[in-house]
MIPANU-634884 format. One record per residue: residue in one letter; z, x, y of N, C-alpha, C, O in turn. Coordinates in steps of 0.001 Angstrom, whole numbers, padded with zeros to 6 digits, always signed. Atoms other than C-alpha are relative to their C-alpha. Example, Ala and Ser with C-alpha at 12.3 -4.5 7.8 and 13.67 -1.06 7.14 Angstrom:
A+000000+000890-001190+007800+012300-004500+000000+000900+001200+000665+001936+001181/S-000060-000820-001190+007140+013670-001060+000730-000770+001090+000899-000261+002198/
END
This chain:
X+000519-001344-000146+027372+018119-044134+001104+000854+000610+001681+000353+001575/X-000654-000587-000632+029546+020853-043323-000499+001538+000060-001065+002164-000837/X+000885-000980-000469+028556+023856-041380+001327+000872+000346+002359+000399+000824/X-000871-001158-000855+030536+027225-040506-001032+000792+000330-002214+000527+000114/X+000600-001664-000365+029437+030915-039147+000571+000689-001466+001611+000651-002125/X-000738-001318+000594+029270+033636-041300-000782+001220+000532-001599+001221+001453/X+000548-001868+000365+028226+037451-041664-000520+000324-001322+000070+000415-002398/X+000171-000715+001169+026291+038646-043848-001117+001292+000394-002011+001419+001231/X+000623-001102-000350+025261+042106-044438-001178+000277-000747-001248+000118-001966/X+001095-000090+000684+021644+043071-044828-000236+001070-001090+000840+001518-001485/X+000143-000796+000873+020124+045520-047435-000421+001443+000428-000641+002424-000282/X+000059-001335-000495+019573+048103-044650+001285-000044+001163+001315+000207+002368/X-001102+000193-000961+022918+047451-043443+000261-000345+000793+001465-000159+000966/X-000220+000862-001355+022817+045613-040315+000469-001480-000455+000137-001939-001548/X-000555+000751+000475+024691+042626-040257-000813-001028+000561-001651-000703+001402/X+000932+000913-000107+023094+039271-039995+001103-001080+000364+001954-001338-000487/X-000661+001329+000062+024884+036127-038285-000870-001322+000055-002035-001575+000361/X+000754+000840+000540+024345+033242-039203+000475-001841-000290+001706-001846-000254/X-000832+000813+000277+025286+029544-039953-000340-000864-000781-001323-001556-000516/X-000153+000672+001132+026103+027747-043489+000275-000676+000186+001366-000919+000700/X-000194+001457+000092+025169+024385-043916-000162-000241-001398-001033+000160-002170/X+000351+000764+001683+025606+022684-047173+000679-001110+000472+001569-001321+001295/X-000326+001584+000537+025633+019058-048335+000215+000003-001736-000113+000971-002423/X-000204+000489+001319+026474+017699-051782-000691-001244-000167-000480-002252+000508/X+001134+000950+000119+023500+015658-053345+000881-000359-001289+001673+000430-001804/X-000247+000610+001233+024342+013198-056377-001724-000565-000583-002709-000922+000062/X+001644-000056+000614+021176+012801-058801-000128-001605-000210+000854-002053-000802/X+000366+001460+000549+019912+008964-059287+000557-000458-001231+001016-001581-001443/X-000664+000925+001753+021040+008723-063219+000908+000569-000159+001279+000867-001294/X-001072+000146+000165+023801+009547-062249+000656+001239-000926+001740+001387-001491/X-000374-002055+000570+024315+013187-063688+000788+000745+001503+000974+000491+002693/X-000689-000835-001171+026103+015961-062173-000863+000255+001192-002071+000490+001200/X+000828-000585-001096+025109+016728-059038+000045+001229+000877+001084+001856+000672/X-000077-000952-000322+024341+019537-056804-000091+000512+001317-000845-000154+002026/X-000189-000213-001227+024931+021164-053749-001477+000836+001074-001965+001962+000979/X+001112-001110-000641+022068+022139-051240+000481+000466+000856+001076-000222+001685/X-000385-001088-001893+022840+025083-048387-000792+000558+000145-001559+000888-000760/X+001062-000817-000643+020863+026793-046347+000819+000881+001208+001928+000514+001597/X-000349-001118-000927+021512+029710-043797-000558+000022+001176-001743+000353+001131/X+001495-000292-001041+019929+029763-040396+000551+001028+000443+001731+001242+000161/X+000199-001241-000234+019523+032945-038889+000815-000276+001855+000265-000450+002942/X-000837-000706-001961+022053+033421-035306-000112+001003+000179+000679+001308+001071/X-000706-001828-000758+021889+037384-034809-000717-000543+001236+000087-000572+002168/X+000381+000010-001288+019673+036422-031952+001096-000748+001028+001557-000276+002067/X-000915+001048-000508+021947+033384-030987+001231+000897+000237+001751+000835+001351/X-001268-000796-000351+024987+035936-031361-000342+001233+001022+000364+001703+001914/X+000256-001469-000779+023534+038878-029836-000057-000448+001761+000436+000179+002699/X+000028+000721-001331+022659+036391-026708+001664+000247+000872+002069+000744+001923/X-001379+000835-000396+026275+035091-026667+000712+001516+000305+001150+001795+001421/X-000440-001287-000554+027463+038548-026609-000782+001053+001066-000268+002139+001331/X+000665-000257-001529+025193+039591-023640+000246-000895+000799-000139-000667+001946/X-000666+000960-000977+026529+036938-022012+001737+000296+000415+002503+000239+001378/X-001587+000266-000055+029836+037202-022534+000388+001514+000887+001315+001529+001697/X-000127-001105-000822+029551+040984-021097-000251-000393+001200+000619-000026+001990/X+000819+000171-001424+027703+039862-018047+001064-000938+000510+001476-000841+001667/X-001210+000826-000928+030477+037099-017538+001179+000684+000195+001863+000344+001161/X-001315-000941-000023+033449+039831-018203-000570+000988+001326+000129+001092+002334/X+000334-000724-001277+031303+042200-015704+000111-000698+001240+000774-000151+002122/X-000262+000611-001481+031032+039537-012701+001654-000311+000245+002287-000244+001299/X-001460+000339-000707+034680+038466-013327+000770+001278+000097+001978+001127+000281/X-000228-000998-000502+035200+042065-012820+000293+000373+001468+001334+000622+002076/X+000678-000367-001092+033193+042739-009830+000673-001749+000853+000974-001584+002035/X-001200+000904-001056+035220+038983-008322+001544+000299-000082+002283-000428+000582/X-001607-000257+000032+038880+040472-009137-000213+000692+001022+000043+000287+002156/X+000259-001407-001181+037784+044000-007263-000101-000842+001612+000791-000620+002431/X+000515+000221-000547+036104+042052-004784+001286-000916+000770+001926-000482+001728/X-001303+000950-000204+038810+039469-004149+001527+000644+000594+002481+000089+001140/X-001064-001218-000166+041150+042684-003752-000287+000350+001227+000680+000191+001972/X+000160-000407-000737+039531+043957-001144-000190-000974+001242+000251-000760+002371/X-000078+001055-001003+038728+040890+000720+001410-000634+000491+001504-001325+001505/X-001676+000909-000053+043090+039733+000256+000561+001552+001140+001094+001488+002248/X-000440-001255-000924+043767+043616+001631-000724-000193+001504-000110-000140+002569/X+000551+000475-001602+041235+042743+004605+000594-000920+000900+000564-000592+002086/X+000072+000499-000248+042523+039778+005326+001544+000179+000643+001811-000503+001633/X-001355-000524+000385+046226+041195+005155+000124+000900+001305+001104+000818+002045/X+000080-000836-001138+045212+043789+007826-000338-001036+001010+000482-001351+001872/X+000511+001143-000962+043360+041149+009735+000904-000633+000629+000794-000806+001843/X-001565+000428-000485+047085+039537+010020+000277+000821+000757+000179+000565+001957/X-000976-001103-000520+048782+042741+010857-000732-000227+001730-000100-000340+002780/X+000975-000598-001419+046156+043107+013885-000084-001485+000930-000337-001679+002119/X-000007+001459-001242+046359+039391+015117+001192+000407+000451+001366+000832+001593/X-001511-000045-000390+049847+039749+015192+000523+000899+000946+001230+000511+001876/X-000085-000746-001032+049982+043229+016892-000521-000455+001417+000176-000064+002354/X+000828+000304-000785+047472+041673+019429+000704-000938+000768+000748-000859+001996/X-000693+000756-000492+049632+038756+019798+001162+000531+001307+001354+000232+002485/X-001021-000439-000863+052575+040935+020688-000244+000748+001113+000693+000929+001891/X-000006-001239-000901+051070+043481+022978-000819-001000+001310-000772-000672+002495/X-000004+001139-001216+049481+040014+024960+001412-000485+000768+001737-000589+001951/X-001672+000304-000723+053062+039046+025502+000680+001019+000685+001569+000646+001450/X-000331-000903-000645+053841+042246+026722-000557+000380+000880+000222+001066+001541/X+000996+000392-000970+050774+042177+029273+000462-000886+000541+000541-000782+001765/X-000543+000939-001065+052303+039057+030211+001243+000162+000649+001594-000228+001763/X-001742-000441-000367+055822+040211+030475-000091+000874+001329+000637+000574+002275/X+000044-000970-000600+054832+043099+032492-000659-000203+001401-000269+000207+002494/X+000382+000734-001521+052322+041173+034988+000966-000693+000523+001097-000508+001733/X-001104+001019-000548+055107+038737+035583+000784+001132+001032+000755+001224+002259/X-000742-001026-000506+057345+041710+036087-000520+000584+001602+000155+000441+002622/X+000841-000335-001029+054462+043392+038644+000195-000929+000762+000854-000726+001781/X+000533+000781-001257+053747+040758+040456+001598-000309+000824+001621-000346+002054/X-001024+000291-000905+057469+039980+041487+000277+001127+000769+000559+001070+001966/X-000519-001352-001311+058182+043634+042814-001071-000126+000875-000864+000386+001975/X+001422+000187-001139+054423+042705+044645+000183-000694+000902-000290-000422+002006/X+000061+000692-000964+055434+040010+046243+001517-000178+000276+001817-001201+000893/X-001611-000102-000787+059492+040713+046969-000238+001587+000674+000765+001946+001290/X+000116-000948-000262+058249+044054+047912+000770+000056+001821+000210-000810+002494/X-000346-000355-001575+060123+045018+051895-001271+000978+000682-001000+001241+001854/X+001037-000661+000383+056593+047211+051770-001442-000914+000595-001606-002131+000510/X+001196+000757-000495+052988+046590+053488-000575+000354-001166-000595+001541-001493/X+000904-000612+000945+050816+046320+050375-001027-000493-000599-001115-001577-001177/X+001438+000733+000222+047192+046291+049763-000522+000364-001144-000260+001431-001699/X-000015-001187+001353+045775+046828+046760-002005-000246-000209-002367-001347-000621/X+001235-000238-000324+041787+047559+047091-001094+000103-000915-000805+000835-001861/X+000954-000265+001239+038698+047499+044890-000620+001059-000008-001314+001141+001005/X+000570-001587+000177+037400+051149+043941-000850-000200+000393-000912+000211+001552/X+001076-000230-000520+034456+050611+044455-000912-000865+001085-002052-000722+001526/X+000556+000438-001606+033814+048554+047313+000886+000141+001399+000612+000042+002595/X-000876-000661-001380+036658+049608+049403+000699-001323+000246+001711-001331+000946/X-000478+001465-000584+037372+045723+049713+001317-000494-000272+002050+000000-001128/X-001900+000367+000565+040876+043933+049570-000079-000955-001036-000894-001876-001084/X-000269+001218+001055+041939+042013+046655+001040-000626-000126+001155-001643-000810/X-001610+000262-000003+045309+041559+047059+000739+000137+001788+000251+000613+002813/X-000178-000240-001011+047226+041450+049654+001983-000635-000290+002018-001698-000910/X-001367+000019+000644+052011+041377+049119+000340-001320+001474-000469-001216+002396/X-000571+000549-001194+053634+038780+051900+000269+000498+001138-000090-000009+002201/X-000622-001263-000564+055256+041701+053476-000953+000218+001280-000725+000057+002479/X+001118-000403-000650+051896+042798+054629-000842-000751+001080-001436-000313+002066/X+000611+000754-000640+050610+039681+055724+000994-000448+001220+000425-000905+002210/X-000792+000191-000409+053570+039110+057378+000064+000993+001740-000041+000695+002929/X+000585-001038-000877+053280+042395+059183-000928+000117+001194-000806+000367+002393/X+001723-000072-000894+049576+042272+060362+000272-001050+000676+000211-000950+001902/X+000173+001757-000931+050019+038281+061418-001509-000634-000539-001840-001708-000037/X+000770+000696+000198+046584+037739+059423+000287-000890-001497+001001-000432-002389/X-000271+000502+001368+046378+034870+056464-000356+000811-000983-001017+001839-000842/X+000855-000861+000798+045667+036027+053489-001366-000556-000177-002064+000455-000250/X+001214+000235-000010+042453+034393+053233-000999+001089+001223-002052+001686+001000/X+000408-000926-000936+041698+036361+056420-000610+001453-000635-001781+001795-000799/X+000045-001130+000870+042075+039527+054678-000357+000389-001360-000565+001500-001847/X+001027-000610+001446+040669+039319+051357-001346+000015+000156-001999-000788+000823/X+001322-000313-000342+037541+040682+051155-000688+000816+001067-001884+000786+001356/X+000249-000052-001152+037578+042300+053922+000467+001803-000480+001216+002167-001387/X-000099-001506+000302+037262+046560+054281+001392+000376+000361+002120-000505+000817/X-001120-000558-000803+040151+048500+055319-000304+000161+001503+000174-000541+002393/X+000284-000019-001417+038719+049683+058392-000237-001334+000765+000119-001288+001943/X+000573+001320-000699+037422+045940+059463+001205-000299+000710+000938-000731+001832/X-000572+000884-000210+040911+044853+060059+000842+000846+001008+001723+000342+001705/X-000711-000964-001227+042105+048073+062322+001116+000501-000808+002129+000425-000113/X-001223-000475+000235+044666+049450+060312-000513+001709+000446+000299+002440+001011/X+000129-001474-000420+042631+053117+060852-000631+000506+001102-001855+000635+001097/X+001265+000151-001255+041431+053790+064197-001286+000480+000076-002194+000022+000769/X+001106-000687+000148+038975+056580+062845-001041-000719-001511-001018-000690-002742/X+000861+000816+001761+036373+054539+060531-000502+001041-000807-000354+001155-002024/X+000529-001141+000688+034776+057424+059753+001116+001041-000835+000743+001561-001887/X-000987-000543+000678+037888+059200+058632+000576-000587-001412+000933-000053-002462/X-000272+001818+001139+038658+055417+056557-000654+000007-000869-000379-000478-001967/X+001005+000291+001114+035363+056033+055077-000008+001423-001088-000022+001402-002319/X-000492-001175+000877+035861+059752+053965+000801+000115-000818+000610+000758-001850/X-001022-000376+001165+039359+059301+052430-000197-000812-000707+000506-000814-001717/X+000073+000654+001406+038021+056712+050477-001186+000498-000832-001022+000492-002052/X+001157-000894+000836+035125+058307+049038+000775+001211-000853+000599+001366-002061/X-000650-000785+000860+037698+061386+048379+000565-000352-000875+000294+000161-001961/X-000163+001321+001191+039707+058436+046407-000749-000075-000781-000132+000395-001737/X+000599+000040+000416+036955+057938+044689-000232+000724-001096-000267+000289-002248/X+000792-001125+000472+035729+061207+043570+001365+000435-000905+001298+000466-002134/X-001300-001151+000360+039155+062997+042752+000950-000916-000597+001649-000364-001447/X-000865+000954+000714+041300+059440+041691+001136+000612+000970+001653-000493+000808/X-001243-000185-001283+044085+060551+044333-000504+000561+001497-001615+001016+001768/X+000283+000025-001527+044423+060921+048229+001370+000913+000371+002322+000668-000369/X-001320-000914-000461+047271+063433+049764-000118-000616+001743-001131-000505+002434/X+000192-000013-001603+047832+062398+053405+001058+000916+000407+002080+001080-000260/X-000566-001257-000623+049162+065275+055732+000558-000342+001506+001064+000545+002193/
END
C-alpha cells in the first residue's frame, strides 16, 4: 500500500487535504489487474496541525521575548551584586580607616547614642584620661561620669543636639 498527501481543489473552490492510499489487486484467473485508492479527508487533520503549529510558533515567541528579558534582568542583577560587593569593601576600607584615627587619636573621644544620650564608644585616649575602664563607661550618660558639672545644662545641650543635629559651645 502506498500512501501520500495531496490537495485537491473543491468545486466551490476551497481546497481539500487529504491522503492517497492505493494498493494494486491481481484478479484470481489471473487477468489484468487493478488498482484500488481511496482518499481520506485531512482538511480537519491539516487545519488542526496548522493551529497548532501557530500556537507552538506563538509560545516560542512569547519564550524568546521572555527569555530576553529575564537574561537582561539577570545581567543587571550582576551589575548590582557587583556594585554592592564593591561599595561593602569600601565600608570596610573606610571603617578600618575610622577606627585607627579612633583609637591612635592624642584626643578624648566619646562617641554617644542620639537618642539615649548613652556612651557607645569610648578612643584609649579618653579612657586613659578619665582613669575609668571602658566597660565602666559604656552605657553610661555623659553627665553620670562628671565630665559636666551642670546636669541640667548636660541635659539641655543634648536635647538642643537633638533637635537642630549640631551644638555651638561659647
Amino acid at each position: 500500500m502506498k500512501k501520500c498527501e495531496i490537495r485537491i481543489k473543491g468545486k466551490d473552490g476551497k481546497f481539500i487535504h487529504g491522503q492517497l492510499q492505493s494498493v494494486a489487486l491481481d484478479t484470481i484467473e489471473g487477468k489484468d489487474g487493478y488498482i484500488l485508492s481511496s482518499i481520506v479527508d485531512g482538511t480537519v487533520g491539516k487545519q488542526l496541525g496548522e493551529e497548532l503549529q501557530k500556537a507552538h510558533d506563538t509560545l516560542e515567541s512569547i519564550v524568546t521575548e521572555r527569555t530576553k528579558e529575564l537574561t537582561r534582568a539577570n545581567v543587571q542583577l550582576t551589575q548590582e551584586i557587583n556594585e554592592r560587593k564593591k561599595m561593602a569593601e569600601a565600608l570596610k576600607i573606610s571603617e578600618t580607616s575610622y577606627r585607627r584615627l579612633f583609637e591612635a587619636a592624642q584626643d578624648g573621644i566619646l562617641i554617644l547614642d542620639a537618642e539615649t544620650g548613652q556612651i557607645t564608644d569610648v578612643n584609649p585616649f579618653m579612657i586613659e584620661m578619665l582613669g575609668y575602664s571602658l566597660e565602666e563607661l559604656l552605657g553610661k550618660k555623659l553627665w553620670e561620669i562628671g565630665t559636666f558639672r551642670d546636669i541640667e545644662a548636660s541635659k539641655a545641650t543634648s536635647s538642643e543636639l537633638k533637635s537642630k543635629g549640631y551644638v555651638r559651645y561659647k
